[in-house]
N, C-alpha and C positions, 0 to 999 in steps of 0.2 A: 300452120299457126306461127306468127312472128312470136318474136323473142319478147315483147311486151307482153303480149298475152298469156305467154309461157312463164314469164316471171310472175305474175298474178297470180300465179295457182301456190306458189311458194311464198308469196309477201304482196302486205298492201302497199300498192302503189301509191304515192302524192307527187302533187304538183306543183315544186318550188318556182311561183312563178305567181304575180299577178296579174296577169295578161288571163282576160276571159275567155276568152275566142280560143289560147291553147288548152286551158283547162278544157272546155266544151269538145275542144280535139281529140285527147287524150283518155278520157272518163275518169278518171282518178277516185280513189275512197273520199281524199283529203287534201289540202289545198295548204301551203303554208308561204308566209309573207316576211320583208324585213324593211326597213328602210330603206336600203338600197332598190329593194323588187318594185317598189312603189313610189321612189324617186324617177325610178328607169320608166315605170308607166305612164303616169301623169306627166311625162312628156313628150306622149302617141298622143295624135290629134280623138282619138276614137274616146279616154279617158279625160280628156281637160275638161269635161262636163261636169265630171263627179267633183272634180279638185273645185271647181267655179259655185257648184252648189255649197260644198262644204265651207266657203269661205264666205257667197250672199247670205246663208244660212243663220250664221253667226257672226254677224258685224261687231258686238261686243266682246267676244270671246279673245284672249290671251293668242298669240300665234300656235301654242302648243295644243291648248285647248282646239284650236279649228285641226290640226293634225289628227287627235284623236275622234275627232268625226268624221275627218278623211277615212281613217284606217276602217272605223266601224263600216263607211260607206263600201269598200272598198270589199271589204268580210263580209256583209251582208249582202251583195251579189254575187260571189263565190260562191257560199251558204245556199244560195236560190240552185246551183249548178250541181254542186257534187251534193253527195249521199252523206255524209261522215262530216268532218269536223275540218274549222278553218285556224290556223295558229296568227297571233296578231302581235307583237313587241311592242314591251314598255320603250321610253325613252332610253337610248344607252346611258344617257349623264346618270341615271338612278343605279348605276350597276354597281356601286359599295352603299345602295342609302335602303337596310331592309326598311326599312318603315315608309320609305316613299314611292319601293318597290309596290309592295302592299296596299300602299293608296292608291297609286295611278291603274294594278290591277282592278282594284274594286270599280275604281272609275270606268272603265271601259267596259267589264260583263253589265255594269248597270245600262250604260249607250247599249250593249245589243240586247239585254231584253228590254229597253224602253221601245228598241226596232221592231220585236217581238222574236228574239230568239232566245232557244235556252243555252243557258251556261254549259252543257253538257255537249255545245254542239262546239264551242271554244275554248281553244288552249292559249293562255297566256305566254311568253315568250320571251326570259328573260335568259339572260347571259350567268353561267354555272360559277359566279364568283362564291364567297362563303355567304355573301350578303344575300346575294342573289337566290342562292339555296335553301337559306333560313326563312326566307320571303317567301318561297312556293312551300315550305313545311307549314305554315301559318296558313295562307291561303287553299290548299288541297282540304284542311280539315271545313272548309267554306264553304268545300263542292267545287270551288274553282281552280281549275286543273291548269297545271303547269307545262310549258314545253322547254325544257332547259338546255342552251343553246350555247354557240363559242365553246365546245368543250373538245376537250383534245390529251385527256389523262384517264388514267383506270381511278385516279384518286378524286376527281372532280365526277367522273360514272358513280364511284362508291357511295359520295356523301350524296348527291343526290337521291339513290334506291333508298337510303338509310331516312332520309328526309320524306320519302313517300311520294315523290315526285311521279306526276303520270308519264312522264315520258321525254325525255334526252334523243339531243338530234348533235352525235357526235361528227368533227368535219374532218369528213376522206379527204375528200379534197387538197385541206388549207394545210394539213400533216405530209402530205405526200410535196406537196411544193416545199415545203420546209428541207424534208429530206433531200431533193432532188438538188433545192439551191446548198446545203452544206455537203454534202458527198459528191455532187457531181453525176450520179447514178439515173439514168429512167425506169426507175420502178415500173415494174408487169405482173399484174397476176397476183400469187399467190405473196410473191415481194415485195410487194406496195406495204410500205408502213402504215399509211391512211388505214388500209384494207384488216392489215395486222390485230392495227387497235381496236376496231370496230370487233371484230371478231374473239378478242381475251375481254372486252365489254361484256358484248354478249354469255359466252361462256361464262362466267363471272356471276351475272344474275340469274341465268339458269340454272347453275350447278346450286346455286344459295338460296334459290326460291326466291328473288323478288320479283314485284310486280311490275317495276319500269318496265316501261315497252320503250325498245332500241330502233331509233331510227335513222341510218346513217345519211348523209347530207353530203354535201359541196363536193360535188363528183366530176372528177376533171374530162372523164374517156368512161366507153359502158363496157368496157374490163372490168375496174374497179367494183361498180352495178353488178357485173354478173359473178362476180366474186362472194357477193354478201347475198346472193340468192339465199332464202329463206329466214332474213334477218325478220324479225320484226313489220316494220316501213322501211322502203327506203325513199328520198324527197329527192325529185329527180326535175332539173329544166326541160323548159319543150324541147330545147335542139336533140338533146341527148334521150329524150323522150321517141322522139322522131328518129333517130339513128337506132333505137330497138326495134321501133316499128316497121322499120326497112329492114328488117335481117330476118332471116328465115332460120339459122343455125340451134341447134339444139339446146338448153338450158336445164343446167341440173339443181340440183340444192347441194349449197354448200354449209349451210348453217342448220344444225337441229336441235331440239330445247334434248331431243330424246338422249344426240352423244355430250351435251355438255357435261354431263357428272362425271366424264373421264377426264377433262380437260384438270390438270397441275396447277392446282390454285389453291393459296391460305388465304380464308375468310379475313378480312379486314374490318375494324371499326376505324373510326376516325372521329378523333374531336376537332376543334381551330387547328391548335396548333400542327396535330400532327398533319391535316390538310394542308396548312401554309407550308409548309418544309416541303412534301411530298412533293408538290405543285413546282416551289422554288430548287427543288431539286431536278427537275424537269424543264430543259432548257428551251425544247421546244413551244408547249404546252403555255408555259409563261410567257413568250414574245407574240405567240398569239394571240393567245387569247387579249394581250394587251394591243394590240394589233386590231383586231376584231372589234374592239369598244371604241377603239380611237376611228374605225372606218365608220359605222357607222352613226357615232355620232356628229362626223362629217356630214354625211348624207341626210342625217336631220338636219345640221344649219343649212343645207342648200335646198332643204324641204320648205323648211321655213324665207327662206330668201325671196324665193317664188312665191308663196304665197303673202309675203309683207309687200312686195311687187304690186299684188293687184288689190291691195285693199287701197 
């Protein structure tokens, strides 16, 4: 049994990726998308169909407006693919505007059950600012589930769980490059800061009983992956998808909801402000996360570029 299949037994697997063909490769629970995933596809000759529909579709529409029929098109072939649930992001410019948060969510589960799909099968995707957070605590009481993104602190996991948030996709990844460029160090294994936080996450809401499900993201090597064995999810690219699938080596669990109550943790609430401190107190977590809104709302203008192109 490869090392994918062995990870399954301990955690559902997704597939950070919009590329069809690897999802169909891979089988995944759950599928999850960004701006960037779907900047990077829609310039494979095999997807320029969908982007071509979505823009004949709607000749009247706002450039943004044809965007969000992209995404929905883009989610409702996924949707057709895997068993579980497809994650889709607002616009990053909305990530301090809760109320426009909140609108452009409603917008979107309405395009996918105008498709004919349920809410239930879509997680909205916005970035774990205070705004951002207050806007999934509004829309979760909706039915419409949140996937809360760009997070890279135990204080932006906190207010999340406390907000009721379905589910947080913290970046191994974008924290391990962080560390690797201030120290100098190549993090392994059990020393990966990515890996670290992902894991006093986890323990954190297990030991306190909440219901966020932990799903860790931006996964640079499948060290980090086989570190977080039994998290929650974890959203893993095809390459690194495909480098499990070729390994035959043995996979254990490292993560249990059963040992979190031993893990050295004081319960936290958090109002604003003491979020804003926590967060500004946190050197890394803040250039990211401001990093992370600035990339990809790069990747929307050049989403939109393309498609102003061909109208």
């Amino acid at each position: 049994m490869n090392q994918l299949e062995q990870l399954k037994k301990f955690t559902t697997v997704v597939a950070d990726t919009g590329d069809f063909q690897s999802i169909k490769a891979y089988t995944p629970r759950d599928a999850t998308t960004n701006p960037s995933l779907i900047l990077k596809a829609v310039q494979k000759d095999e997807y320029k169909p969908l982007l071509a529909k979505a823009v004949r579709d709607n000749p009247d529409a706002s450039t943004g407006d044809v965007i969000d029929h992209l995404l929905i098109a883009f989610g409702g072939e996924i949707l057709k693919i895997v068993s579980g649930r497809v994650s889709t992001e607002i616009d990053a410019r909305l990530s301090f505007d809760t109320d426009g948060s909140v609108a452009k969510a409603r917008e979107l589960i309405h395009l996918y059950e105008t498709a004919g799909f349920d809410r239930e099968r879509v997680l909205i995707k916005m970035p774990a600012t205070w705004e951002g957070i207050r806007a999934a605590e509004i829309l979760e009481k909706e039915c419409i589930h949140c996937n809360m993104t760009l997070l890279f602190s135990l204080s932006q996991a906190i207010a999340c769980a406390e907000a009721g948030a379905q589910l947080i996709s913290p970046f191994v990844g974008r924290i391990f490059d962080w560390y690797k460029k201030s120290t100098g160090i190549d993090y392994v294994g059990a020393d990966d800061p990515g890996v670290q936080s992902v894991k006093r996450i986890y323990n954190y809401y297990r030991k306190f009983g909440y219901k966020t499900e932990v799903m860790g993201a931006s996964f640079r090597n499948t060290g980090q992956i086989l570190e977080l064995a039994g998290c929650d999810l974890l959203t893993i690219s095809p390459e690194l998808l495909q480098q499990l699938a070729d390994s035959d080596a043995p996979v254990g669990r490292k993560l249990s909801a059963d040992a979190a109550p031993a893990a050295s943790m004081v319960k936290m609430s958090l109002d604003e402000k003491a979020f804003r401190f926590m967060l500004n107190e946190d050197q890394m977590a803040t250039e990211k996360l401001s990093e992370g809104i600035r990339a990809f709302c790069a990747d929307s203008g050049k989403l939109k570029q393309i498609i102003s192109a061909m109208r």
